[in-house]
C-alpha positions, 0 to 999 in steps of 0.5 A: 459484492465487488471489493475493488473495480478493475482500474482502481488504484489500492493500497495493501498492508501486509500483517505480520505475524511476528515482530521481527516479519519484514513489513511489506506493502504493495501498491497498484492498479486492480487487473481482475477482481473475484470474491476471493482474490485481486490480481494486481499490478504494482510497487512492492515496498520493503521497509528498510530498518538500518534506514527507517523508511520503506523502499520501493522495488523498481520494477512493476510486478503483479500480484494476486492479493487474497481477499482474508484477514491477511491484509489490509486495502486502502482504496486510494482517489480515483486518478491516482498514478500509482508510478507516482506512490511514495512515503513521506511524513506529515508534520506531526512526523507520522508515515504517510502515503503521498502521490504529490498531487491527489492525496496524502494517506496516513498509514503510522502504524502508531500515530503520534497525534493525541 
């Protein structure tokens, strides 16, 4: 079974392992896909805690994301421009993944909804 097709554009959350672990997300386009493993090129975000918000690296770099209980993808809408990804907030005040066009992702890791 194939998890992501080459060319789809995905989200990927990095567990922690301990509180203080920085938090990462990556977000990029597919380049190659095996059962194991996806080779993708992208955004590195690094949540930033003195100013509350993740921060995009600016340089693009590809990474091999394991397929394992290490992560967690997001298949983002077909036509997404990953050079377009950026955090924001919806009106409830939760953090959301937006393109400013196709779609707004909520990815609070507490949602503020009741």
């Amino acid at each position: 079974m194939e998890i992501a097709r080459i060319g789809e554009a995905i989200h990927v959350i990095e567990r922690r392992l301990f509180p203080d672990d920085v938090r990462r997300h990556f977000v990029g386009e597919v380049e190659a896909s095996s059962d194991r493993a996806l080779r993708v090129r992208g955004y590195l975000f690094v949540y930033d805690t003195g100013a509350s918000e993740f921060r995009r690296k600016p340089e693009q770099r590809t990474r091999i994301i394991p397929l394992d209980n290490r992560v967690i993808l997001n298949l983002l809408p077909a036509g997404t421009v990953v050079d377009d990804i950026r955090y924001g907030h919806d009106a409830e005040g939760n953090l959301t993944l937006v393109d400013g066009a196709h779609f707004e992702l909520d990815v609070s890791e507490f949602s503020t909804k009741e």
